[in-house]
C-alpha positions in Angstrom: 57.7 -9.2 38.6 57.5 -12.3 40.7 61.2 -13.1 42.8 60.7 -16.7 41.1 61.1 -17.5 37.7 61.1 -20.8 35.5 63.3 -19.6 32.6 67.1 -18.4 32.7 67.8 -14.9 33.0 68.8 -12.7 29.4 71.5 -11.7 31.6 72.9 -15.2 31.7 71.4 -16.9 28.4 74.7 -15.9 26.8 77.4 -15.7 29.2 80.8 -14.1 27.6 83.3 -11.5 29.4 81.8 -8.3 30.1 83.6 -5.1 31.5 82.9 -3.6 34.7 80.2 -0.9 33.2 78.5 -3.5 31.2 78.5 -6.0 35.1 77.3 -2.8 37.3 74.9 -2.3 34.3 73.8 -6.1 34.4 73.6 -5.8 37.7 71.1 -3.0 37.9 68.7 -4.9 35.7 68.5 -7.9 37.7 67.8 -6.0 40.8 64.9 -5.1 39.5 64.0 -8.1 38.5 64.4 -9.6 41.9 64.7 -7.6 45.0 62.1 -9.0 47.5 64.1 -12.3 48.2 67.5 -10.8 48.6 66.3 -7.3 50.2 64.7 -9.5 53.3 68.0 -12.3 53.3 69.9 -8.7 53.8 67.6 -7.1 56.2 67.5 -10.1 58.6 71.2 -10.0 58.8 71.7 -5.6 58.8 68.8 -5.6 61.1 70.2 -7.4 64.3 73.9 -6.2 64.1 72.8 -2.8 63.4 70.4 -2.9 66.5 72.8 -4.6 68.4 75.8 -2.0 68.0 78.6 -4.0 68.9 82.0 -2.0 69.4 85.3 -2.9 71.2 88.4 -1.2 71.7 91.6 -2.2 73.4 94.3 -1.1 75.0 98.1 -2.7 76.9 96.7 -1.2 80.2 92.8 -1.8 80.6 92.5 -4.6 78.3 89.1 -4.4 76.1 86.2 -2.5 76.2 83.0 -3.9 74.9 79.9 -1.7 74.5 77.0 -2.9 72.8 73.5 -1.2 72.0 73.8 2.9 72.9 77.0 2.5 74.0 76.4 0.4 77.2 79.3 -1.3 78.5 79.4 -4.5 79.4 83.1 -5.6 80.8 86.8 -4.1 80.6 88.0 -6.4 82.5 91.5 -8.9 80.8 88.7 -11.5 79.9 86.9 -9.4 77.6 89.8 -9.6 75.3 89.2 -13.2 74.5 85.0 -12.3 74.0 86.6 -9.4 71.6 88.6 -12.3 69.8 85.4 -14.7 69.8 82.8 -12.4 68.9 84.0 -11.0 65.7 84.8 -14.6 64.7 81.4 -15.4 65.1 79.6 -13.1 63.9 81.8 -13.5 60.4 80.3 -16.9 60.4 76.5 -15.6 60.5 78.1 -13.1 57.9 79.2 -15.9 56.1 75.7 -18.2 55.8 74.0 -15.0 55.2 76.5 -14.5 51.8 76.3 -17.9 51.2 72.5 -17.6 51.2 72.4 -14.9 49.1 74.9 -15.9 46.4 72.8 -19.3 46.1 69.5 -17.0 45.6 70.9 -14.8 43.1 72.6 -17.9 41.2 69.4 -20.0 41.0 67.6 -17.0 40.4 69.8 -16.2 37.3 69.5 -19.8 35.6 66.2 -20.7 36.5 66.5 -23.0 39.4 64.7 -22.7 42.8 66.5 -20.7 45.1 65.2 -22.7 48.6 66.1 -20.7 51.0 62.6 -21.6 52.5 64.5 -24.7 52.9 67.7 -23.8 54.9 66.1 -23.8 58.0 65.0 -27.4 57.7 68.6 -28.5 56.2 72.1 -28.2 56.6 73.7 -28.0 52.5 77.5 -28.3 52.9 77.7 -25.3 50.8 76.1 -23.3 53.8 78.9 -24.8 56.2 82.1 -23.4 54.3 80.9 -20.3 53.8 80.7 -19.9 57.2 84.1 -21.3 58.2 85.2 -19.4 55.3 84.4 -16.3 56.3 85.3 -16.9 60.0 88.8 -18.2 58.9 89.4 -15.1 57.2 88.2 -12.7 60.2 90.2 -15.0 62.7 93.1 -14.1 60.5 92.6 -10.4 60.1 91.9 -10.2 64.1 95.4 -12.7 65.3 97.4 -10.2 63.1 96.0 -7.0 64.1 96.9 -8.4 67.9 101.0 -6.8 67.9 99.5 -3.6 66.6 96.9 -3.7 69.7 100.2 -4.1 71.9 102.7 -1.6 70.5 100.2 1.1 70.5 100.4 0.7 73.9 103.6 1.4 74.6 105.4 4.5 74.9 107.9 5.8 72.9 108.5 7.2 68.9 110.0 3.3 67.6 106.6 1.4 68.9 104.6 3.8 67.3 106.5 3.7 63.8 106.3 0.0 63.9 102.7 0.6 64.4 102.3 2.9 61.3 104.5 0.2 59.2 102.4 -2.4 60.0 99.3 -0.8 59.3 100.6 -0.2 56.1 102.4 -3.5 55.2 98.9 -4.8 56.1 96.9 -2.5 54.0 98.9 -2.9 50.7 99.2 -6.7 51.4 95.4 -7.0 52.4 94.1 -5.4 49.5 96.1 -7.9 46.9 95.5 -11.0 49.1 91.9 -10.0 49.7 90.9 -9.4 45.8 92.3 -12.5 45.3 90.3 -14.6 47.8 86.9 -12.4 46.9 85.8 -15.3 44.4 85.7 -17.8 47.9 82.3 -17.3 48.8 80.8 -18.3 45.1 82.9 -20.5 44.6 82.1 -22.4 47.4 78.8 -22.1 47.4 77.9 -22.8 43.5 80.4 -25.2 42.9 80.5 -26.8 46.2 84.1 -26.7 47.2 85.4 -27.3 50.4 86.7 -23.7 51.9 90.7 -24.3 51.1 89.5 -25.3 47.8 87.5 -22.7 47.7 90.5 -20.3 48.2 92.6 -21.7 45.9 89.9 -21.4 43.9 89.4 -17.9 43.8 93.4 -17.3 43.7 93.1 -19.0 40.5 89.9 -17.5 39.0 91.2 -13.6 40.1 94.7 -14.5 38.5 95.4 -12.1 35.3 92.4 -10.0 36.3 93.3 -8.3 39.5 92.8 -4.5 38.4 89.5 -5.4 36.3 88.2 -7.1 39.6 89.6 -4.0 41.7 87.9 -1.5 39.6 84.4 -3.4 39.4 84.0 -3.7 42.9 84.9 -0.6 43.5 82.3 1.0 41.5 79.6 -0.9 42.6 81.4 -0.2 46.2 81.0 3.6 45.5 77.8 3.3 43.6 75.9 1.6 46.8 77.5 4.3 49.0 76.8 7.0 47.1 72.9 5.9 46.4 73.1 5.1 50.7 74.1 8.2 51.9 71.5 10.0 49.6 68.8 7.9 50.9 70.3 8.7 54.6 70.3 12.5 53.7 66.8 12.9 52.2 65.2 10.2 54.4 67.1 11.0 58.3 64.4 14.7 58.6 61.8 12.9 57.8 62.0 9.8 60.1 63.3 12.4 62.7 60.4 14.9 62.6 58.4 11.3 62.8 60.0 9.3 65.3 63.1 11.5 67.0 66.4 11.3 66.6 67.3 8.4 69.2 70.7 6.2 68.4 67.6 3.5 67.9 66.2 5.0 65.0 69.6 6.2 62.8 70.0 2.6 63.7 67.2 0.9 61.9 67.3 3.6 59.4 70.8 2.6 58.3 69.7 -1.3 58.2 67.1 -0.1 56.3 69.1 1.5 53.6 71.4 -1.2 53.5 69.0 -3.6 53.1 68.0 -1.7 49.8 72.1 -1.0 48.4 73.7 -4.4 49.5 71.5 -6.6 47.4 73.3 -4.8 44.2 76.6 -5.0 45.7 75.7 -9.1 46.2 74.9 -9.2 42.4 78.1 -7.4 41.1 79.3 -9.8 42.8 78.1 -12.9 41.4 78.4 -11.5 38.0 81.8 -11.0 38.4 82.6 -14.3 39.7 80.5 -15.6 36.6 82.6 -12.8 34.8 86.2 -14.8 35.8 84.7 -18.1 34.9 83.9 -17.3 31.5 87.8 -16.2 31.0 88.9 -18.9 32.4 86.3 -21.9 30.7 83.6 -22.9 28.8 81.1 -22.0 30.7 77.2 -22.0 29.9 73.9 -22.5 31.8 73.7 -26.5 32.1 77.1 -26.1 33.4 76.2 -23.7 36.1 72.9 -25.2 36.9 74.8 -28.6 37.1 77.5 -27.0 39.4 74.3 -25.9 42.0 72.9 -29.4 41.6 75.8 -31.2 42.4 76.5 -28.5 45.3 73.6 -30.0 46.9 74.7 -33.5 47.6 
């Protein structure tokens, strides 16, 4: 079937609360519907990072390390560590337009409209913007308060090293609440066009009363995708390596390759969930959501 369609989805025609098995179920139908738009959107971000290989690693005495390809290095010198604090940040902004790109396809997509992503390279929608800085806020975050772990693992001594473990795991329990609660950001600021504290705020409120039911759906679809990528790895890595070696280039594009094939369903869990919260917390119906994209526009 064509990636474009005039008519709403059946998925959407009647939107009501599901549960997680009838989203991931929901979801599977509508990647077949449409996979060529949001396979390529996920291949021309998987592609380049996967190629590229970037990996750092620090430490109180050398500073960072920053390898990038087959492990070349390219600095440990002090000033690395601010291109270690940079480059993540980046890179969750192109993260960010790439999600924002892909929510906005799926969306349209679902309701009818024209996705026009042909048309983000000719235009700048606001919607694009915040996801961006949304996701880049949220990295910056993460990074800053990973920094006095960074430190007191350097140290010597059993009292560094248990503050080490308790923060790790302060930040792990906190991370996963706060993060479920912020995983609505991304849709929400790019179908209804909120500014990216809104957008927070947002999600806080959409997730509220729902955490577990949020928890458990994306981690299905979390282990369904990994389970379906590491079977395609496994059946798929003698082949290519009878064909083509087995060079850190090639497991490379092979893994951008399956992940360009799992993430789209991930991305539509996703968006169903999102759609999910909405319709437990308001009316919501097709003109409403295609007036939401609309207006997202502007």
């Amino acid at each position: 079937m064509n990636d474009t369609t005039q008519q709403p989805d059946p998925a959407v025609a009647a939107l009501q609360p599901r549960r997680a098995g009838e989203i991931l179920g929901a979801a599977l139908d509508l990647y077949g519907r449409y996979p060529l738009t949001l396979i390529a959107l996920v291949a021309a971000m998987v592609v380049p990072l996967g190629v590229l290989n970037w990996q750092a690693g620090c430490s109180r005495i050398q500073g960072c390390q920053i390898t990038v390809l087959d492990g070349v290095v390219v600095s440990t010198a002090w000033w690395t560590t601010i291109v270690w604090l940079a480059v993540p940040i980046l890179l969750a902004a192109v993260v960010g337009a790439f999600l924002a790109a892909a929510t906005r396809t799926i969306t349209a997509q679902l309701v009818g409209e024209d996705p026009g992503i042909l048309r983000l390279g000719r235009s700048r929608p606001g919607w694009l913007r915040q996801a961006a800085v949304l996701v880049a806020v949220l990295v910056a975050a993460i990074v800053l308060l990973f920094l006095p772990g960074v430190y007191l693992s350097g140290l010597d001594g059993p009292l560094p090293q248990l503050a080490v473990v308790a923060m790790v795991v302060v930040m792990l329990v906190a991370g996963l609440y706060i993060g479920v609660r912020l995983a609505m950001s991304v849709p929400a600021a790019v179908i209804e066009g909120r500014w990216w504290p809104q957008a927070m705020a947002r999600s806080w409120s959409l997730v509220h009363g729902h955490w577990g039911h949020v928890v458990a759906t994306l981690f299905l679809a979390w282990l369904a995708t990994g389970l379906v990528g590491s079977l395609l790895v496994g059946l798929t890595a003698g082949f290519t390596g009878l064909l083509f070696g087995d060079g850190w280039l090639v497991r490379m594009l092979l893994q951008a390759a399956v992940m360009s094939l799992v993430v789209p369903y991930l991305l539509i869990v996703w968006v169903l969930l999102y759609l999910d919260l909405r319709t437990r917390k308001e009316r919501l119906d097709l003109d409403t959501l295609r007036a939401d994209l609309r207006s997202s526009e502007m």
